[in-house]
C-alpha positions in Angstrom: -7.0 17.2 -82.9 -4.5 18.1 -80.1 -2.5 15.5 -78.2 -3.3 14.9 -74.9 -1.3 15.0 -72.1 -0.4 11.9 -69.5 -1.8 14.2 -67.1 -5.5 14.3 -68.8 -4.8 10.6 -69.7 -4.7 9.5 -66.3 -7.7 12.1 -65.3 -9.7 10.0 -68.0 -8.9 6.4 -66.5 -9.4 7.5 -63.2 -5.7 6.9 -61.7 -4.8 9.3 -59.2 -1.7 12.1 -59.4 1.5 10.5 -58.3 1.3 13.4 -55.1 -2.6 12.8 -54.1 -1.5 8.7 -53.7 1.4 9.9 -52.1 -1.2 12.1 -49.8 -3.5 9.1 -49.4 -0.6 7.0 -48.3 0.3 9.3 -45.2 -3.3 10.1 -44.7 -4.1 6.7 -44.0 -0.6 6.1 -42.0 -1.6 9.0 -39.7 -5.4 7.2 -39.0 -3.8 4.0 -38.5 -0.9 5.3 -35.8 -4.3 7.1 -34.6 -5.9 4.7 -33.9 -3.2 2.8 -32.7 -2.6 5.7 -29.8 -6.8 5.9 -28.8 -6.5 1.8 -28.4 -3.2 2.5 -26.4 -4.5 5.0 -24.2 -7.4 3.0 -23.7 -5.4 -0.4 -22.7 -3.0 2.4 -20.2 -6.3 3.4 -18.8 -7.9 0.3 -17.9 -4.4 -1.0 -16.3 -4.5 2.5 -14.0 -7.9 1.7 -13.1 -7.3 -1.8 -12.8 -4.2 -0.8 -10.1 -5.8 1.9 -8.6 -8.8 0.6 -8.0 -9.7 -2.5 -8.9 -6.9 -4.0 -7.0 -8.2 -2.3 -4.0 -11.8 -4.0 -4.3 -10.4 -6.9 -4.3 -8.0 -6.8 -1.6 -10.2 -5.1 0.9 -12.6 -8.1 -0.2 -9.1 -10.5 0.8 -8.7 -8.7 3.9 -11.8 -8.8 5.6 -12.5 -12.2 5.1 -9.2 -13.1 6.9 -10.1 -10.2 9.7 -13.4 -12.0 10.2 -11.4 -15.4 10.4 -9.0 -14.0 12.7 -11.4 -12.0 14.7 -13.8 -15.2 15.2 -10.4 -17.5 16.0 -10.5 -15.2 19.4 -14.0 -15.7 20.2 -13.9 -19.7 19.9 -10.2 -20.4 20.8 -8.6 -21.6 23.6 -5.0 -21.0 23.0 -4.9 -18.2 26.0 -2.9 -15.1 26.5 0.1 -14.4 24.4 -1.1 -16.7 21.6 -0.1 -14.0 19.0 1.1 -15.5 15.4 -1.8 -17.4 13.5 -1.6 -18.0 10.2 -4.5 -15.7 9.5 -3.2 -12.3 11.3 -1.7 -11.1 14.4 -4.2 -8.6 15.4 -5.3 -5.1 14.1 -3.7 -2.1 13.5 -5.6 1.2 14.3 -4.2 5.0 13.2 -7.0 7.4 13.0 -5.1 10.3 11.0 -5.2 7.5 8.5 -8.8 7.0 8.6 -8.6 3.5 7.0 -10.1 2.1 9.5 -8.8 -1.4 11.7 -5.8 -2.8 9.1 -5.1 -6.7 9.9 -1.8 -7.3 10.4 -0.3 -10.5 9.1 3.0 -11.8 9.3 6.1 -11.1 6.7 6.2 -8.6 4.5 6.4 -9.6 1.0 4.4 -8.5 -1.8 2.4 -12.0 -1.9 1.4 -10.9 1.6 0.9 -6.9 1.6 -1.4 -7.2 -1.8 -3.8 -9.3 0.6 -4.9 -5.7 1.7 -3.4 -5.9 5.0 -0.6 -4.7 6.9 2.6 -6.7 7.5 4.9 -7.2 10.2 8.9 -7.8 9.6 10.2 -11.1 11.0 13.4 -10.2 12.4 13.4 -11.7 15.4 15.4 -8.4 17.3 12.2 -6.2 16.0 9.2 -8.6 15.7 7.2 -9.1 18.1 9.5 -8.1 21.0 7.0 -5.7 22.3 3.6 -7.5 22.7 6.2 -9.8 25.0 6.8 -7.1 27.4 10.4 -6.4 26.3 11.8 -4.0 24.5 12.0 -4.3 20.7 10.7 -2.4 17.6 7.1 -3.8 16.3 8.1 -2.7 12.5 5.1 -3.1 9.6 4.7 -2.1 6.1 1.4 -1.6 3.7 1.3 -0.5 0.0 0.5 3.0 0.0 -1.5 2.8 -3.4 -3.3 -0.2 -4.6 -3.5 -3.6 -3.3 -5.9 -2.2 -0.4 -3.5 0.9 0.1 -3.6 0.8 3.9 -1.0 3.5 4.3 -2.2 6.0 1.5 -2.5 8.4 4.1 0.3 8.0 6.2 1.2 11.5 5.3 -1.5 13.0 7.6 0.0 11.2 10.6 1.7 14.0 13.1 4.0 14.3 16.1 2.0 13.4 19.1 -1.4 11.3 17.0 -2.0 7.7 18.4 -1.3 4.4 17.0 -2.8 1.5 18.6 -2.4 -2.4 17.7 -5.2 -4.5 19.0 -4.7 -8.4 19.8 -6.8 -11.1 21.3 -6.0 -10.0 24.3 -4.4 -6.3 24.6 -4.6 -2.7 23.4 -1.0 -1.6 22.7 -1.5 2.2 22.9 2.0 4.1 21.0 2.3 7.7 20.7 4.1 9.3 17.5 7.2 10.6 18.0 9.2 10.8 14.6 8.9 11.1 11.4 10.9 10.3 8.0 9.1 11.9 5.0 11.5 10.5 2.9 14.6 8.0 3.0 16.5 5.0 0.9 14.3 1.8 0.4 17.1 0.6 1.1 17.7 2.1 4.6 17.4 -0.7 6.8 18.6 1.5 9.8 14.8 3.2 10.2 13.9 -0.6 10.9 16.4 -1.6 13.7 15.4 -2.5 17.1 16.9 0.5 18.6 16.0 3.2 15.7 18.6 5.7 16.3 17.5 7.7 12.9 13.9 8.4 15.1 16.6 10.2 17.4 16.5 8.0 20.3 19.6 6.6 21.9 17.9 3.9 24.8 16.1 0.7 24.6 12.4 0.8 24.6 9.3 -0.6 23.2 8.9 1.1 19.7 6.6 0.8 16.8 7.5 1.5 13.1 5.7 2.1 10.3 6.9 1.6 6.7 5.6 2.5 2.9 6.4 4.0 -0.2 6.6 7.4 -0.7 6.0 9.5 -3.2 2.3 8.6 -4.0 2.2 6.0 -7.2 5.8 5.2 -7.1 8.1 2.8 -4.7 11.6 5.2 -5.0 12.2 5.7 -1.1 9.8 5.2 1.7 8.1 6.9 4.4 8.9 6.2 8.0 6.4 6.9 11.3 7.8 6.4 14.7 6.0 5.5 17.7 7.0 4.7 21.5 4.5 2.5 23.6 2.9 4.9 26.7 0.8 1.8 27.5 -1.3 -1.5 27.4 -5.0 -1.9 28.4 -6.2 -4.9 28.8 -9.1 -6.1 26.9 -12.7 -6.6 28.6 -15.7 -9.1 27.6 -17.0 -6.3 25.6 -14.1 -5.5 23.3 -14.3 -1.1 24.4 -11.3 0.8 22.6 -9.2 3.1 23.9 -9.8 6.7 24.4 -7.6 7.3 21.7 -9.5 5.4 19.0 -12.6 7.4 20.4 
């Protein structure tokens, strides 16, 4: 009878070639990393949707509970004209190229306050609130431009010329665009300065700025909207708009 071989040996016991475990071994290596790259994409995806969107439910759910706090402070308060800085918001911020609709503004500008879903104004007391006081000054306010409510998404469709109004208890601040930065430094501070020279103008006046990130989905520069007050209409019992906001 003829020896058999270690190969035939093996075949009879059932143990595998040295190269087919070899082949199983990568085999299962390449399902495992696999699967390990579905369940990653998976995790990525629910984190984009998650700051994309669900972050926007929820701060548009923030921000119009404060609104309606802020909006029924005016109807029941007696703190009179000029009574501009509550806790709860300033007043509301209307840009229809946006089309976002009324944006509250509340005061500071740090991400515990923007991710409320509203719109905030810098403190700096040479550009705060300098013109709702009837001097001159540089209202300057920043919003995310994606997630957290993304009130200035579409700041990008703001031109030369459109209106911006800000709404208080008391008066429609009607500013005309007149500048605009597509892109600059975050850390340009000069687009924020009481007398914006980088919008091209060279006197005092009554300005308003507005600030976000640009591009779309990142926070490398920012993107800058200038606008000079052309007047202020005073509220009546019934709350009617400008012309401007139609």
């Amino acid at each position: 009878m003829a020896a058999t071989t270690d190969q035939e040996e093996r075949a009879e016991a059932g143990v595998p070639e040295p190269g087919h475990r070899l082949r199983g071994r990568i085999a299962m290596a390449v399902s495992v990393f696999g699967e390990l790259l579905i369940t990653a994409g998976l995790v990525l995806g629910l984190f984009v949707v998650y700051s994309l969107w669900w972050t926007n439910v929820l701060a548009d759910r923030k921000a119009n509970q404060q609104a309606d706090k802020v909006r029924h402070e005016w109807e029941t308060s007696d703190t009179g004209p000029g009574a501009l800085d509550t806790k709860d918001g300033i007043g509301f911020l209307h840009v229809p190229a946006m089309n976002n609709g009324e944006v509250l503004v509340r005061k500071g500008t740090s991400t515990q306050v923007l991710n409320n879903g509203v719109a905030g104004y810098y403190t700096d007391p040479v550009k705060a609130m300098l013109p709702m006081t009837g001097k001159n000054g540089n209202f300057t306010l920043a919003a995310h431009r994606d997630g957290h409510g993304a009130k200035f998404h579409n700041i990008d469709k703001v031109r030369k010329g459109d209106p911006v109004v800000f709404e208080t208890k008391d008066d429609w601040y009607v500013y005309k665009v007149f500048a605009i930065l597509p892109e600059t430094s975050k850390y340009n501070v000069k687009v924020v300065a009481g007398l914006p020279k980088q919008a091209g103008v060279t006197k005092p006046g009554r300005y308003i700025t507005l600030t976000t990130c640009t591009p779309v989905y990142t926070s490398e520069y920012r993107y800058i909207v200038w606008g000079k007050l052309v007047r202020v209409d005073k509220v009546n019992a019934k709350r009617t708009p400008p012309r401007e906001l139609g």
